[in-house]
N, C-alpha and C positions, 0 to 999 in steps of 0.2 A: 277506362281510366279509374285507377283508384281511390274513395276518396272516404279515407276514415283521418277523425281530424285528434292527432296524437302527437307528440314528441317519440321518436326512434333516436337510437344509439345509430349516428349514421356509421361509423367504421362497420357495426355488421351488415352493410349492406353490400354486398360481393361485389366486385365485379363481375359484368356482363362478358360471360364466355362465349363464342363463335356455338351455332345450335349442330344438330348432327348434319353429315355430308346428305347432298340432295340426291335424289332419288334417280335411278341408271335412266339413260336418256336424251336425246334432245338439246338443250342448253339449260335444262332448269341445275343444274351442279352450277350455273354463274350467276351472279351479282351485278355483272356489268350492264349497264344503262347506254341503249342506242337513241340519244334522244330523236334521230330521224324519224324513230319507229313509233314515237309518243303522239298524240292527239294535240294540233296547237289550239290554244287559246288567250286570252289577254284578257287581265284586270283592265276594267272600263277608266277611261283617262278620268273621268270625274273622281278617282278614287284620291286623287293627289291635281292640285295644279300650282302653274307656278311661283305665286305667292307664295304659298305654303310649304314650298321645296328652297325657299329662299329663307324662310323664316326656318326654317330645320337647318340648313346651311349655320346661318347666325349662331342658332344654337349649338351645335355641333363644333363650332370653331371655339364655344364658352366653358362649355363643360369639360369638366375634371374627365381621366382614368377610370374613379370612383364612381363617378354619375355616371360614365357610360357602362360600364359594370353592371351597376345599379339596374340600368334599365332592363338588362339581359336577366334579370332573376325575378321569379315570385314567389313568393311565400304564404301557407295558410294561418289563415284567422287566428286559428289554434296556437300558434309559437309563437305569434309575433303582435305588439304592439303598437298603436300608430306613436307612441314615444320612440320606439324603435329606430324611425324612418330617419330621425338628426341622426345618429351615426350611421345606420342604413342604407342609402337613399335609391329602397329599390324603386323597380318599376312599374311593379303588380303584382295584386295581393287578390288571391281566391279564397273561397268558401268550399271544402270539401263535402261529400255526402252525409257526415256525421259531422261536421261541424255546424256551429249555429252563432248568432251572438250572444258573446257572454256562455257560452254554452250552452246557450239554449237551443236546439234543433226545433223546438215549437214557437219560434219569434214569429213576433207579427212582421207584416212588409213596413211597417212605422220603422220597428226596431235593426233590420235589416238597412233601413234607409239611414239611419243616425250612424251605425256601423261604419258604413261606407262613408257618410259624410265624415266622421272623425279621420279615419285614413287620408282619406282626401285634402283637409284642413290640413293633418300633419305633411302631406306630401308637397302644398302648396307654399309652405315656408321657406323663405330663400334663406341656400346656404352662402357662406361665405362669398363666393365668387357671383352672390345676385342671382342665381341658378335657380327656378323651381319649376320640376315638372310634377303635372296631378300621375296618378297611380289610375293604371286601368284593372276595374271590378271585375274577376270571370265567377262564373256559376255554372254547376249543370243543373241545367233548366230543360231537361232532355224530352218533356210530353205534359206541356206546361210547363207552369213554374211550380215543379213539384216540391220545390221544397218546403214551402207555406203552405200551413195550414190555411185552408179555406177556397186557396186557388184555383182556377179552372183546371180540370185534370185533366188531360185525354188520354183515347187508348194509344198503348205504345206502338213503334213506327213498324213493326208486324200484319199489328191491326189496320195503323191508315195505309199499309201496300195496298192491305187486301179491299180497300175505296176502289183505287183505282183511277183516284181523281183530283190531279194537280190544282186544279180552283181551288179544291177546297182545304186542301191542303195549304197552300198559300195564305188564305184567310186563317187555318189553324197557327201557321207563322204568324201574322199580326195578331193575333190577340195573345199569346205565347210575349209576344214580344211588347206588349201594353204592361202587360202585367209586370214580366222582367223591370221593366222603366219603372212602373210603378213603385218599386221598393228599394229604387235609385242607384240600378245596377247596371252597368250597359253592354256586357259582354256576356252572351252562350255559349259553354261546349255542345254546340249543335249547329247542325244537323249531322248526327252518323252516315256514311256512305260506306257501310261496311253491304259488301254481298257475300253473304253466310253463304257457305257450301255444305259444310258437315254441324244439323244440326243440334248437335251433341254440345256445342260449344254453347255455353250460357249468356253469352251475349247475343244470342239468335236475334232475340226482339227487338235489338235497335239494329233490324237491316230495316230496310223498308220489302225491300226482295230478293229471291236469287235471282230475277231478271235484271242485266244492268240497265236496258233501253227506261226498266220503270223508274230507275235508282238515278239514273240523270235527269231526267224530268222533272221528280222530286226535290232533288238538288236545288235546281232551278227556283222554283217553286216556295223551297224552304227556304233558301237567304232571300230571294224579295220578300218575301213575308214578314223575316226580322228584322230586315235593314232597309225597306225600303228600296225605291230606286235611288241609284247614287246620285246628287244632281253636283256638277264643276261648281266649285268656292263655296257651297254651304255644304256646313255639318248633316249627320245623322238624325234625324229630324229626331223628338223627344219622346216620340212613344215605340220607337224604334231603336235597336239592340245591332252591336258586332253578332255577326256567325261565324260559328267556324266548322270547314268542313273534317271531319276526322271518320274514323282514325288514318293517316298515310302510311302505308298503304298495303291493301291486303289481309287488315286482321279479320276478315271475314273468309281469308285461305287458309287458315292455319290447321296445320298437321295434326289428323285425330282429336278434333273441335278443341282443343286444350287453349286457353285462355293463354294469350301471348306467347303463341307460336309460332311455328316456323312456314311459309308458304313456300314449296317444294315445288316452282314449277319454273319452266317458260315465261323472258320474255313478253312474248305473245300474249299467252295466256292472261299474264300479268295486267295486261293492258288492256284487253279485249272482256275479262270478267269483273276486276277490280278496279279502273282505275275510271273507268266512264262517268262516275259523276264527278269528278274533279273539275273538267275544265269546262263544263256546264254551271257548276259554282263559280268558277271563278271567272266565266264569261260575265255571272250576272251581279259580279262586286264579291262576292266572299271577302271579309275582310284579314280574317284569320285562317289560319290550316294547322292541325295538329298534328304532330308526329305518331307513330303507332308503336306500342311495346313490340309489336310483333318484326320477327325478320324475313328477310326474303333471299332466299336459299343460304341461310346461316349466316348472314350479314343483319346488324340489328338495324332497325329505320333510322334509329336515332342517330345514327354514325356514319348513315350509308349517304353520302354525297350525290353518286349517280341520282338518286333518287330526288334525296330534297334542295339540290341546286342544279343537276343540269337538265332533269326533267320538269320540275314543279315548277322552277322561276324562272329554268330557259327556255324550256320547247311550253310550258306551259304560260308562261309571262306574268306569274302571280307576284304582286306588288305590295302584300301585303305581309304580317309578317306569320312564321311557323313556331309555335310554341311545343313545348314538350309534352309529356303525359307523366303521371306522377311519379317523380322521382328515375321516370324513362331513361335518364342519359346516364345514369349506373351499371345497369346492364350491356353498354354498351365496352367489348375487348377493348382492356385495359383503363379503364375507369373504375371510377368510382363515384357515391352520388355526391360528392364534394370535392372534384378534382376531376374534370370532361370536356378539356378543350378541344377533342375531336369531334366531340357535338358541334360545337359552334363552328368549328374550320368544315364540317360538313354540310354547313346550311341550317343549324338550327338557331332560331333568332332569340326564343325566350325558353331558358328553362326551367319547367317547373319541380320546385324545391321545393315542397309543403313545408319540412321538417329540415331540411338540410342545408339554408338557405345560409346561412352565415359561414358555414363552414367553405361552402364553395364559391360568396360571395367573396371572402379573403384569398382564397386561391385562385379564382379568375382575376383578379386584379392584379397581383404577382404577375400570372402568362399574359394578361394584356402590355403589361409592361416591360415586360424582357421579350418580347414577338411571338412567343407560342401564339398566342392570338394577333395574327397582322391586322394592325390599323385600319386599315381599309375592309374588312372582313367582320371587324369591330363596329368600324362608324356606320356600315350598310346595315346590320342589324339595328343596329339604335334606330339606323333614319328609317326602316321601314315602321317600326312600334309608334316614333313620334309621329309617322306621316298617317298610322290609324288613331290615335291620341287626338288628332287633330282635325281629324276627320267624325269623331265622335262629339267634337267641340269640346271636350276637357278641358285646354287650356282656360286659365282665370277668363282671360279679356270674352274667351267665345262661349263662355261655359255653359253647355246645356242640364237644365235642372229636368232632372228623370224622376224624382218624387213627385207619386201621385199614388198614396196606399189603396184609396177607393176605386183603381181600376182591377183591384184583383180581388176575383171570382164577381164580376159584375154580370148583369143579368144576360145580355145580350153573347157574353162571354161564355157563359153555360149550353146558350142552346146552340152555341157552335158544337163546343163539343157531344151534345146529342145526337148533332146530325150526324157525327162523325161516330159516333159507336154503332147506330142504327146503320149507314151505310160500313159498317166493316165486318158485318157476322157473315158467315159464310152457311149456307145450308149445304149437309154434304149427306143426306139423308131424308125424306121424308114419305115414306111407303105409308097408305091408306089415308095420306092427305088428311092426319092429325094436327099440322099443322095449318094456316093458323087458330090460336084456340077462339071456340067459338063463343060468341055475347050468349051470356048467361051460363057459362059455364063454374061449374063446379071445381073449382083449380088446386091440389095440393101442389106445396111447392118443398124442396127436399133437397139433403145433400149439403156438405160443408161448404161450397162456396156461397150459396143462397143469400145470405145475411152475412155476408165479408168484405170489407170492404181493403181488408190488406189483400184478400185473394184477386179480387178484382182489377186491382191497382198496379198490383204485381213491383219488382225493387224499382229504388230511385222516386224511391215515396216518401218522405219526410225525410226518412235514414237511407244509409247505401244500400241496403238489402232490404228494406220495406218492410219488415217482420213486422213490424210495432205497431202499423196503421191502425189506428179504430177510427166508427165514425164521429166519432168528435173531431176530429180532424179534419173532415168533411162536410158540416155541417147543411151547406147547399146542397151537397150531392143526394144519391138514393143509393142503394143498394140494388143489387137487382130484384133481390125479392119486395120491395118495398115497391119499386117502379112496377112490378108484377101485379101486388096487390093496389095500387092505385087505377091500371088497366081494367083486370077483370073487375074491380067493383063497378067503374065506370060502366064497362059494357052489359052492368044490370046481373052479373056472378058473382061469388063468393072465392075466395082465396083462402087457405089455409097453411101456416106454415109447419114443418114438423123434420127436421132435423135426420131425423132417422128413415123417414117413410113411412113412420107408425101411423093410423087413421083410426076413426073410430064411424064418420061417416064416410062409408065408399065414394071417393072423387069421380068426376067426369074424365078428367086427365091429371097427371103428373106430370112434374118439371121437377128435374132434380139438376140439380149443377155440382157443379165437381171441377178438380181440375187442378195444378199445381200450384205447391206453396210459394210463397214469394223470394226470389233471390234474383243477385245479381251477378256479376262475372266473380269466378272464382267460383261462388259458392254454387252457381248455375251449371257448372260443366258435367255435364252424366257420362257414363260410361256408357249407355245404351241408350235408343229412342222408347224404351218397353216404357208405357205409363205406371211408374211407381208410387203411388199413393202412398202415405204414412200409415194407412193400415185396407184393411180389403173390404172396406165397409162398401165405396161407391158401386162395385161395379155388383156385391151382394143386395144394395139398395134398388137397384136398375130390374135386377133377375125378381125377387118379391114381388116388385110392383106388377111386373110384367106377366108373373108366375097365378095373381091375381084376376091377369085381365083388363089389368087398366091401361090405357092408351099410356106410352111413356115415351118425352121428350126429354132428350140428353141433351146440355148447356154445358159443352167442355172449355174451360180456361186455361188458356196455356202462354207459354212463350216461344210454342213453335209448333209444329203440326208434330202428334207422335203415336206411336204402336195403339193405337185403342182397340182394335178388331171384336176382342170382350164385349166393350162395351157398346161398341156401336149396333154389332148384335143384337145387345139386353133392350136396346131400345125402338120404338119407331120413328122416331124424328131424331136427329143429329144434327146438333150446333156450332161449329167453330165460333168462339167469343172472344181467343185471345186476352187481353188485359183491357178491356174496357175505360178503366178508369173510373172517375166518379161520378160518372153519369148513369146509372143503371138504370133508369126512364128509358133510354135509348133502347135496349133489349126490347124491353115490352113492345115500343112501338112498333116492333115487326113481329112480334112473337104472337101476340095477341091482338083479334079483330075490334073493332067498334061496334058502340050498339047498333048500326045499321047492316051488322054481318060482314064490313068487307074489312080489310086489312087496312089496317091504318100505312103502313108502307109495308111495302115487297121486299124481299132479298135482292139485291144488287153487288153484295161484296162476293170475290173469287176467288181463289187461293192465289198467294204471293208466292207459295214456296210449293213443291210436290209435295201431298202427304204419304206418308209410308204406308206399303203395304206389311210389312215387318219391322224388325226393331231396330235392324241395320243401319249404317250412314255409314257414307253417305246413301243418299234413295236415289238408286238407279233404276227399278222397277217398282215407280208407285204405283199406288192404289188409286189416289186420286191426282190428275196434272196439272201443273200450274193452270190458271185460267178457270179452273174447275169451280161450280158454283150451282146449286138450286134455283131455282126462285118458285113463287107459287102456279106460273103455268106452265113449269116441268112436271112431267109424266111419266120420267125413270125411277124405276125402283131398284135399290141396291138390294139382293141378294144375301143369303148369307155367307159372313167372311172368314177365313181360314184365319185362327187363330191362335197358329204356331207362331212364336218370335222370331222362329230362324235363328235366333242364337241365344248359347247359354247364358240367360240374361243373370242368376244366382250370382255364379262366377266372375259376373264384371261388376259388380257392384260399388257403388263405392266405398274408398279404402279408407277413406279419412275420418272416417267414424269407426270407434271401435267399440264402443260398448252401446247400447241401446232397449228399451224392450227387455231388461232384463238379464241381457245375453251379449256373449260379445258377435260382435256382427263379420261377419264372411269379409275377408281370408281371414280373420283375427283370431287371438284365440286365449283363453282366461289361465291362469296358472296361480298356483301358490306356492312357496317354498319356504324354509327354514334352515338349518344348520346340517338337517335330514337329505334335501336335495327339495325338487319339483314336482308338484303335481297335478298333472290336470283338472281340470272344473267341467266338470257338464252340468246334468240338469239339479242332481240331487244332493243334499247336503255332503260335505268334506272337509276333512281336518288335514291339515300338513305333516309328513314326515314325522316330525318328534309333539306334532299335536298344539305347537303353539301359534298355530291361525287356525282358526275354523270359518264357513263360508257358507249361506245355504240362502235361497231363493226367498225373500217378503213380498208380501205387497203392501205401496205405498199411499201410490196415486191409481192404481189398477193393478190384477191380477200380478202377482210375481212380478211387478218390474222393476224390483230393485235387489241385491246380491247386496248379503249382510257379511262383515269382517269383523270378528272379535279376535283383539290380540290379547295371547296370554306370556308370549314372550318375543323377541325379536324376529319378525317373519316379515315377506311381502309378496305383495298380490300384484301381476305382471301380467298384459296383453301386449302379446307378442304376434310376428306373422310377417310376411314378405318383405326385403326389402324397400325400403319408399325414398324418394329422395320430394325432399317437400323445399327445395334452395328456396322457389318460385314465392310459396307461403311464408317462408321467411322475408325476403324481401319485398313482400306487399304486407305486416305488416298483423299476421297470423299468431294465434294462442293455443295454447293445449287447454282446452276446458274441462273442469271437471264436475255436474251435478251431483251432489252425495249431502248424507243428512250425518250431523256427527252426533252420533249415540254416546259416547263419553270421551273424554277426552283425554283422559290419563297424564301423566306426568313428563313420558320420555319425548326426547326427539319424534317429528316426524317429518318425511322426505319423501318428495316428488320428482321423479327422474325422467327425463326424455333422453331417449337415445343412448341409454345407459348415464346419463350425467346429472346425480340427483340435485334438488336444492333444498333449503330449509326451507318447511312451511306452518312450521309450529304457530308463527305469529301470526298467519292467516286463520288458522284451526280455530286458536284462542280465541280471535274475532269472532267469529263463526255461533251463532245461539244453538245450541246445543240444544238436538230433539227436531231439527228443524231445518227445511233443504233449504241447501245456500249451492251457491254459485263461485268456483273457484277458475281463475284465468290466471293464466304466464304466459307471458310473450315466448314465441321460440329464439327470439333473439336472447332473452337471457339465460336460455340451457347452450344457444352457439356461443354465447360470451365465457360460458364457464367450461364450455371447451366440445359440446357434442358436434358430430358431425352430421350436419342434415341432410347431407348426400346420402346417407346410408343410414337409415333407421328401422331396424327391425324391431326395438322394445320401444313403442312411444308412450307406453305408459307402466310407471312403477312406483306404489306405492307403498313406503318401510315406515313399521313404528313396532314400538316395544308394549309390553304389559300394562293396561290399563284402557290403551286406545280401540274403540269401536267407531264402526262407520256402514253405510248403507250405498251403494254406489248404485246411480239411476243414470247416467250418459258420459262418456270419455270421448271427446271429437279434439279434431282440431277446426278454428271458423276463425274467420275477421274480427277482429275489433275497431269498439270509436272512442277508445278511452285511450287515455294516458296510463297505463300500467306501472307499476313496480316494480325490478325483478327482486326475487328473494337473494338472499344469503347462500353462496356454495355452501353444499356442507360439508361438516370436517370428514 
């Protein structure tokens, strides 16, 4: 789900076209839905009883067109007002990844709480006809309540597969769902029941496994955690939250891991790999179910009826209601994200409209009113939303008060989540039984993730993609190196930290940690499993230390098991750590012994997923099998490992970066031209054609990484390179970025082109302190507004100016935003 909290131009949001035909074989080329063939289950009668199906009756017979509309929409934080709600009168109102209150994404759970209660107040107003329903709060709240600062953090749902252990899991539900309450919110997008196959795809880390038997158990587990058990005629008790199970269904199949794709299979399959924790949720109350951007053999979810009415509600008997995913019912053939009454004639109950909420509020009310949308089709979605509304005790007369800011990051709260990072490290290495490190040991500690707490945390950390996190953010939590060094001092040693692995007194052992930078979907999809680190520092820091003689333990952080063979090599201990969260105390306690010599706890976690023996996915020949795990009275030693990728990992790089490091980055390629023609850029200085651009390598921030442009008369500098069609980034909501320092800034015009369609950016430039790197974004929606075509983009970057303007160019990407942008002015 994606959640940058912006205003979009909805018209450029395409229509959702049919995905490519399914793959030869079997029945995966169909869509159709045998519900005989689906797993039954049923929503627990407690979910609804007859009271309250009488009192929704009432209501239903009261309300306007408008109010039931109304109820069918949410909108984020970001667009909309609780003034809004009198001519308005949606349903529900979400908080995206980037959104915050007031804009602030660093709100306390107070400030979150006042939020919500203003929405609330303005939704409890009766209109006209005596009418007032409250608005229900969603959040993703996906590994705690990570949105707040301070909160209990856990590691994400990768790390607690690799537990093992539904208890505790469940208890990581209740307190996930204290906290939620606490900031007076009562709805999660969680639990994910995604089983990742190809882990390529950047939503890896919210599966819990590729096993489905572990992923329904879980299920299970996770919604009594956050809801409680249901009990007939009372609400959701107050420290207790809606779950929802998502995504429906199969975005853990998608085609060549790409982030809202297509699941090219079987029936069968369908149901046997992906569909198992559903009706284990929904056995145990789930009150909500999300639709999934993804499709299933080129049918989108959102659209596909088999799916979310005659499997989910009829062989499944889920009574709650199915919401969308952001801006999801756009994508679906022949929509648009403001005109999608075959969502709702397909079973979708609520759609989520972050941005596009008015628009498609007045056109679903038009179709409810001439029958596009039949009444009955209508009123059954309302009455499922009011019958969880009601169920949550929203209404005035039952209303459950969920403020209670001092339940988040409470103390009791934190050592849950220790126990859960301590039980989710997985040993997949430990030859000469350097592990664990011994009392009184001399400990250097190494390597960029060490003291990180964005690394550790991994997306869906304050912001959608987690970049940002410092530990001020966390102030309860540790780091891992901190929790490291409060160990070894304990056990009577000294700790050293040092970044690089420099030392000056020889350590007894090394810990270095390492591991990937923080992202979420979209910006998480790799083209390979090979571990690419932002530079070759870790796996040269592992060889030194080792090259030394010092005992070395590798602490790898990931969001999925990948290519290390390098580095597992460099080392003698090998760690899977996953995303920990903020408890890095938790590492130590298995890492490191006590002053009485023994291990303060043992390894217990096991792999969720197969790890690769190569760079490939999907992994059909791992290295290591699910299941797979250390502990300290194993006696296998791994071998050294073949450390070919098996594929050209260069070549598949990703595309969507093109400039970086000085250079422009593979397929891509750098050019300049003039009135002379084009010329390529390699490493060493070059002037254009008739001489008026010249180009040559500085350094900025380090070594040559920045390409200087001085214009002496009308020229411009072009990366150019394959084909791309980037719809997908267009409609979630994507920027062409530009890092560059403006060395002068002359007089003329200057122009920023995507896809051949430049715009004005002179009054950005002007902005811009001159001498000094700034940061330039544009929405791709406003080079498609001004007419590029994003299906086809071989130039995504061109930059044109005349006589006077100089510039220093340090990174050209395309990434996510959580702002509200501008577009520039086409230019003439």
């Amino acid at each position: 789900m994606k959640r940058s909290a912006f205003a979009m131009a909805t018209t450029l949001l395409l229509a959702g076209a049919a995905f490519a035909a399914a793959p030869e074989g079997g029945d995966a080329g169909s869509a159709t839905v045998h519900p005989e063939l689906w797993p039954a289950a049923k929503s627990p009668a407690a979910i609804t009883d007859a009271a309250t199906e009488k009192r929704i009756d009432d209501l239903l017979a009261r309300m306007t067109v408008e109010q039931k509309v109304g109820q069918l929409i949410q909108a984020d934080i970001s667009t909309i007002t609780p003034g809004d709600l009198e001519t308005y009168p949606l349903g529900s109102i979400l908080a995206g990844g980037n959104s915050g209150p007031n804009g602030n994404e660093r709100a306390s759970a107070a400030d979150w709480a006042a939020l919500v209660g203003e929405f609330r107040a303005a939704s409890l107003q009766p209109q006209a006809n005596g009418v007032a329903i409250p608005i229900i709060f969603g959040v993703d709240a996906v590994h705690g309540h990570n949105n707040i600062p301070g909160a209990t953090l856990f590691p994400h749902n990768i790390g607690l597969g690799a537990m093992h252990d539904p208890e505790l899991l469940q208890r990581i539900g209740a307190v996930t769902a204290a906290e939620i309450a606490g900031s007076g919110i009562e709805w999660t997008f969680a639990p994910t029941l995604a089983v990742p196959q190809d882990l390529r795809w950047g939503r890896s880390y919210e599966g819990y496994s590729s096993d489905p038997k572990l992923v329904a158990a879980y299920a299970r587990a996770m919604v009594l955690g956050l809801q409680g058990t249901l009990a007939t005629g009372r609400p959701v008790g107050a420290h207790h939250v809606a779950a929802t199970a998502k995504h429906y269904l199969a975005d853990g199949g998608t085609f060549e891991g790409k982030d809202q794709g297509d699941a090219k299979i079987g029936e069968e399959e369908l149901i046997a790999k992906h569909a198992q924790g559903y009706p284990a949720a929904i056995d145990a109350g789930a009150l909500t179910v999300m639709a999934s951007f993804s499709s299933w053999n080129g049918v989108k979810n959102h659209g596909n009826k088999g799916l979310l009415t005659d499997a989910l509600k009829g062989r499944m008997g889920f009574e709650g209601f199915v919401v969308g995913d952001w801006n999801g019912h756009g994508q679906v053939a022949g929509c648009s994200v403001t005109d999608c009454p075959q969502a709702v004639n397909a079973g979708l109950d609520m759609y989520m409209a972050p941005d596009s909420w008015k628009g498609l509020y007045e056109t679903t009310v038009r179709q409810a009113k001439d029958g596009t949308i039949p009444a009955d089709r209508l009123d059954d979605a309302v009455r499922r939303i009011l019958r969880v509304k009601y169920k949550l005790g929203l209404f005035d007369v039952d209303h459950v008060d969920r403020g209670n800011p001092t339940a988040v990051g409470a103390p009791d709260h934190l050592a849950v989540a220790r126990e859960a990072v301590a039980k989710s490290l997985v040993l997949l290495k430990n030859n000469g039984g350097v592990l664990p490190i011994k009392a009184g040991a001399n400990v250097l500690v190494a390597g960029p993730g060490a003291d990180n707490m964005a690394m550790q945390s991994g997306g869906w950390t304050i912001s959608w993609q987690g970049t940002d996190v410092t530990h001020a953010d966390f102030p309860n939590g540790q780091t891992i190196w901190e929790g490291l060094k409060a160990a070894v001092d304990e056990a009577g040693g000294s700790a050293t930290l040092s970044a690089d692995g420099s030392f000056t007194a020889r350590p007894d052992v090394a810990i270095v940690i390492f591991g990937e930078e923080p992202y979420a979907e979209f910006q998480g999809d790799v083209p390979t499993l090979d571990y690419q680190p932002a530079d070759a520092k870790d796996l040269a820091t592992l060889k030194k230390l080792k090259a030394a003689g010092i005992p070395v333990v590798a602490v790898f952080l990931s969001g999925r098991p990948m290519f290390v063979n390098p580095e597992i090599n460099a080392a003698d201990a090998f760690v899977a750590a996953w995303l920990p969260g903020s408890q890095g105390a938790g590492v130590a306690d298995v890492l490191v012994a006590g002053a009485d010599g023994k291990a303060r706890r043992d390894f217990t976690g096991t792999l969720p997923f197969a790890w690769p023996a190569d760079a490939r996915s999907p992994v059909e020949k791992p290295l290591f099998e699910v299941g797979y795990g250390l502990t300290y009275g194993s006696a296998r030693r791994v071998p050294a490992l073949p450390e070919d990728p098996g594929v050209d990992v260069a070549a598949m790089m990703n595309v969507e970066t093109y400039f970086a490091g000085g250079r422009a980055r593979a397929p891509w390629s750098l050019s300049i031209a003039d009135a002379g023609g084009s010329r390529q850029v390699e490493s060493g200085p070059l002037e254009s054609s008739y001489g008026l651009l010249a180009t040559r390598s500085i350094d900025v921030q380090a070594q040559e990484d920045g390409k200087s442009f001085v214009w002496t008369g009308p020229a411009t500098f072009n990366l150019s390179g394959p084909v791309s069609d980037l719809t997908r980034q267009l409609n979630n909501s994507f920027a062409l970025r530009l890092d560059w320092r403006i060395d002068a800034k002359g007089s003329g015009p200057v122009t920023l082109a995507f896809g051949g369609v430049p715009l004005a950016i002179g009054t950005m430039v002007a902005a811009a302190a001159e001498g000094e790197i700034s940061t330039l974004k544009v929405p791709l929606r406003c080079f498609a507004d001004a007419g590029a075509n994003v299906q086809r983009v071989d130039y995504p970057v061109s930059v044109s100016a005349d006589k006077g303007f100089a510039a220093t160019l340090l990174l050209a990407k395309v990434e996510a935003v959580g702002e509200d942008l501008p577009c520039p002015a086409k230019a003439e």
